[in-house]
C-alpha positions as CSV (number, residue, x, y, z in Angstrom):
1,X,-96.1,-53.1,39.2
2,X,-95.2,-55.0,35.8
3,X,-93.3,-52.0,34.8
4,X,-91.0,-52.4,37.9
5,X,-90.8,-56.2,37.4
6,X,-89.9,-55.8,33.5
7,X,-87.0,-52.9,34.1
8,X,-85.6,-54.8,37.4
9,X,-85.4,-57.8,34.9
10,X,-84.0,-55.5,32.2
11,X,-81.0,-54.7,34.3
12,X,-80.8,-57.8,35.4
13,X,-79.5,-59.5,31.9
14,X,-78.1,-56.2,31.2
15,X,-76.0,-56.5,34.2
16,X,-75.6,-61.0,33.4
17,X,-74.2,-59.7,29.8
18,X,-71.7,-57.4,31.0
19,X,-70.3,-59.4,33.3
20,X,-69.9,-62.4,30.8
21,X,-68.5,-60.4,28.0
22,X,-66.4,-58.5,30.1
23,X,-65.4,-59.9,33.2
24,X,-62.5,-57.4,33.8
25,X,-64.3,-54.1,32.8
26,X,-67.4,-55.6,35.5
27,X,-64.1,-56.6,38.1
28,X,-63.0,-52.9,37.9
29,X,-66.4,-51.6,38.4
30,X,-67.5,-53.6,41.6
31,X,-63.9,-52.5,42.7
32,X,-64.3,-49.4,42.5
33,X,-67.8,-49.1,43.8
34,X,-66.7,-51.2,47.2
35,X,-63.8,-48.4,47.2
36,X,-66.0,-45.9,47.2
37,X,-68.6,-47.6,50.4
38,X,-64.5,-48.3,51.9
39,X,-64.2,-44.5,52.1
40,X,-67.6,-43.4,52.8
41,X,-67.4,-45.6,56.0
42,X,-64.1,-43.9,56.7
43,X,-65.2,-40.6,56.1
44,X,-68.1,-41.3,59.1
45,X,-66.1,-43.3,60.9
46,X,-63.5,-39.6,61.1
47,X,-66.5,-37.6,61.4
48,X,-68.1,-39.3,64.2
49,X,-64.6,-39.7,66.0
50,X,-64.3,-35.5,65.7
51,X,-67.7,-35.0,67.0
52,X,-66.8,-37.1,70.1
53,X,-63.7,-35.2,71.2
């Protein structure tokens, strides 16, 4: 259990220090990951629409 406490915490300030040192490298990342949940959604909202007609 302290092993999973000290790694979440680990990628915590890993995650804190990328984001202050650079703040338009993180912007690009979160970007691109909510891109990438944008078109997963799409992709099943298409699939599910096929599979209904």
């Amino acid at each position: 259990m302290e092993t999973k406490k000290m790694i979440t915490g680990g990628l915590v300030v890993f995650a804190l220090f990328v984001i202050i040192t650079q703040p338009i490298k993180a912007a690009d990342i979160v970007k691109i990951g909510f891109q990438g949940i944008s078109d997963a959604a799409h992709g099943i909202g298409a699939f599910m629409t096929e599979l209904v007609t």
